[in-house]
C-alpha positions in Angstrom: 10.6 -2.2 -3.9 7.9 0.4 -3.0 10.0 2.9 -1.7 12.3 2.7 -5.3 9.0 2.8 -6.9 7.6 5.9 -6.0 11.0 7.4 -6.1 10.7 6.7 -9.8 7.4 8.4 -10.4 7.8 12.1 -11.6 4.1 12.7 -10.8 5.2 12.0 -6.6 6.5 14.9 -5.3 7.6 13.3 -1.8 7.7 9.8 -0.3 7.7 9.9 3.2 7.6 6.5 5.7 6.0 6.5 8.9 6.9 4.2 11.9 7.8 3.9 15.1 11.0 2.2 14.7 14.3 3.5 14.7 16.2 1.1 11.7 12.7 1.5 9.4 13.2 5.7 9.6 17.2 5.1 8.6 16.8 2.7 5.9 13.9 5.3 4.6 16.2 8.0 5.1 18.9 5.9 2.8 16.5 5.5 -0.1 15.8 8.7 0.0 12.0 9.0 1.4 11.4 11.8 4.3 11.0 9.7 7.8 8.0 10.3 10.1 8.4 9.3 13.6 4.7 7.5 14.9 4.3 9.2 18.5 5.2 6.8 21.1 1.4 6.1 22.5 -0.6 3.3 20.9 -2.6 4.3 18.2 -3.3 1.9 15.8 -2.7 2.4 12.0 -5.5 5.0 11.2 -4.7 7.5 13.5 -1.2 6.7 12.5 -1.9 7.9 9.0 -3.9 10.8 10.2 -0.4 12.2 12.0 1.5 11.3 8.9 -0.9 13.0 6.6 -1.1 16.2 9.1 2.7 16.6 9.0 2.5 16.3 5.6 -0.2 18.4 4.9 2.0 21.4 7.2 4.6 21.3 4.8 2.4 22.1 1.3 1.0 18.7 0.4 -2.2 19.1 -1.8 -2.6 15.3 -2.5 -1.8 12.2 -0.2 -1.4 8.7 -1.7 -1.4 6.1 1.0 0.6 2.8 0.2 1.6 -0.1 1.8 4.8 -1.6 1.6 3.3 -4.8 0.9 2.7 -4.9 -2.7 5.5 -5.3 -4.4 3.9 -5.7 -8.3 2.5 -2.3 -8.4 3.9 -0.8 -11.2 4.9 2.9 -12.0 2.0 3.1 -14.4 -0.5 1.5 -11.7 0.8 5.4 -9.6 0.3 7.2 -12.6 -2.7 5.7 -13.0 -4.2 6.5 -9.5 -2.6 10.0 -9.6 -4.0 10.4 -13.1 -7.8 9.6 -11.8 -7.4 11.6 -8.8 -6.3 14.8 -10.3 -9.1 16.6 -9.3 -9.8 18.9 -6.3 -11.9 17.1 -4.6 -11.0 13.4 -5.3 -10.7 10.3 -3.8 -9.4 6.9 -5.7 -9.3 3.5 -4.1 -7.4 0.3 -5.6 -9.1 -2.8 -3.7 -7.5 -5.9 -2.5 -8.6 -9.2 -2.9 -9.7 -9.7 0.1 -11.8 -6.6 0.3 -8.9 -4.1 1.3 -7.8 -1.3 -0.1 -4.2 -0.9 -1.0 -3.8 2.4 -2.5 -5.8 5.5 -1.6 -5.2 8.7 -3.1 -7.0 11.9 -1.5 -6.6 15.1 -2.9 -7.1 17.2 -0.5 -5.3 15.2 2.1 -7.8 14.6 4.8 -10.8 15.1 3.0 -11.8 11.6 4.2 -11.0 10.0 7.4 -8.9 7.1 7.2 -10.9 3.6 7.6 -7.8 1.0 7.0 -8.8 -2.7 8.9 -10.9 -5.2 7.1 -13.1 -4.3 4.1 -11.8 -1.0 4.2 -11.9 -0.4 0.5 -16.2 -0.6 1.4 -15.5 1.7 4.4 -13.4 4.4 2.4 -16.4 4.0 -0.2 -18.8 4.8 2.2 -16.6 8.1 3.7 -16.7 9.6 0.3 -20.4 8.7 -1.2 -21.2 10.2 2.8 -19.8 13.5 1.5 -20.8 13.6 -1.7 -17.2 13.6 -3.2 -16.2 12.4 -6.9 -14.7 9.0 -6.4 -12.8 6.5 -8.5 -12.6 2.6 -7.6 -9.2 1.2 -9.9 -9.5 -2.1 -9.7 -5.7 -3.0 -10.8 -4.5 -6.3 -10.5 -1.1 -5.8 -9.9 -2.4 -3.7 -6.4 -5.0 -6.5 -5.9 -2.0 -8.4 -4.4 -0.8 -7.5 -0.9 1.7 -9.9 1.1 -0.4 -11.4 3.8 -0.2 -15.4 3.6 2.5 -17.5 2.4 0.1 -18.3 -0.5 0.6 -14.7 -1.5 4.2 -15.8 -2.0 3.6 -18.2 -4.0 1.3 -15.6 -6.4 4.6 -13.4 -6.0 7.0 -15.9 -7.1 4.7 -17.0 -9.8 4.9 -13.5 -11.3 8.4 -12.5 -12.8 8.6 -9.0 -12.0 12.4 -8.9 -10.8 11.5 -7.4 -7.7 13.7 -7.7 -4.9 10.6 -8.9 -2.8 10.4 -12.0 -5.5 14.0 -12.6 -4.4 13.9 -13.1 -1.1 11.1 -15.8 -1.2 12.6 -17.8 -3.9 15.5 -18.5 -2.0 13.4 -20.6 0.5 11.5 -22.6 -1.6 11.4 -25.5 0.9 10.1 -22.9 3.7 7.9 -21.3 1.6 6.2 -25.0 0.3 5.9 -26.5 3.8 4.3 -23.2 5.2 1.5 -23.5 2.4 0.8 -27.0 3.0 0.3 -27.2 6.3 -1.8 -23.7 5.9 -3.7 -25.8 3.0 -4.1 -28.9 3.9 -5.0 -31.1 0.8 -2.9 -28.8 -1.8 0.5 -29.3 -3.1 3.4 -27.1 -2.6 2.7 -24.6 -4.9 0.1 -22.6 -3.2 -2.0 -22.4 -6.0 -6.0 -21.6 -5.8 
């Protein structure tokens, strides 16, 4: 769903997908996004992003918008959105999860903040830019609030009818997907709502 996505966006230039594993690079590769090998030693998702975003920035990139693949609502106005408030040189946009995350960060430069990903990052990429003085744009959307952490999130996914393929999969295991919230939730019914 994200990889079609950005695909769709005129305003993204390239979608690339970094990883360490073999079959995630190919299937990238297939839907057209350029595939960055991680390096082999343990680095943990920041520095991860910082080889990513170096590679990218070697081959002309002048803006970088980091998103996970776990966030299947976002819309392709929520990307024109965030490229649209980061269209200045220097700019950094966040879009916040609901847990105090952040699940889309556009940079423009690339780099021009370190990357802070882990919990309450969305705070922690706050603090980067206010720390330099750069112009910075928190978009709260709701459709990006939503990132695919808990089978309750599931629930919010199957709740929304979006056509994704990432609604799809889950509604073919209702039962699954009812017995994993309840015995997560004890005291709530099957349908994983707050």
């Amino acid at each position: 769903d994200v990889l079609g996505l950005l695909a769709s966006v005129p305003s993204i230039a390239t979608t690339a997908v970094v990883s360490p594993d073999a079959e995630v690079l190919a299937f990238a590769r297939r839907l057209g996004a350029q595939a960055i090998r991680e390096p082999s030693q343990p680095r943990g998702l920041n520095a991860t992003l910082t080889f990513a975003s170096n590679v990218l920035c070697g081959q002309g990139a002048s803006g970088l918008l980091v998103l996970p693949v776990d966030v299947p609502l976002a819309s392709a106005a929520d990307i024109e959105a965030i490229v649209g408030a980061g269209h200045d040189n220097p700019s950094v946009v966040i879009c916040p999860s609901r847990s105090g995350g952040t699940n889309a960060l556009a940079l423009r430069p690339p780099g021009i903040i370190p990357f802070r990903f882990g919990q309450h990052s969305s705070a922690a990429h706050q603090r980067e830019a206010r720390a330099r003085g750069l112009p910075l744009t928190v978009l709260p959307l709701p459709s990006l609030a939503l990132d695919i952490d808990r089978p309750q999130d599931l629930a919010t996914i199957l709740a929304e009818p979006n056509g994704s393929r990432s609604q799809q999969v889950p509604a073919s295991y209702p039962l699954a997907l009812g017995q994993a919230q309840h015995e997560r939730t004890p005291g709530r019914g099957s349908t994983g709502s707050p």
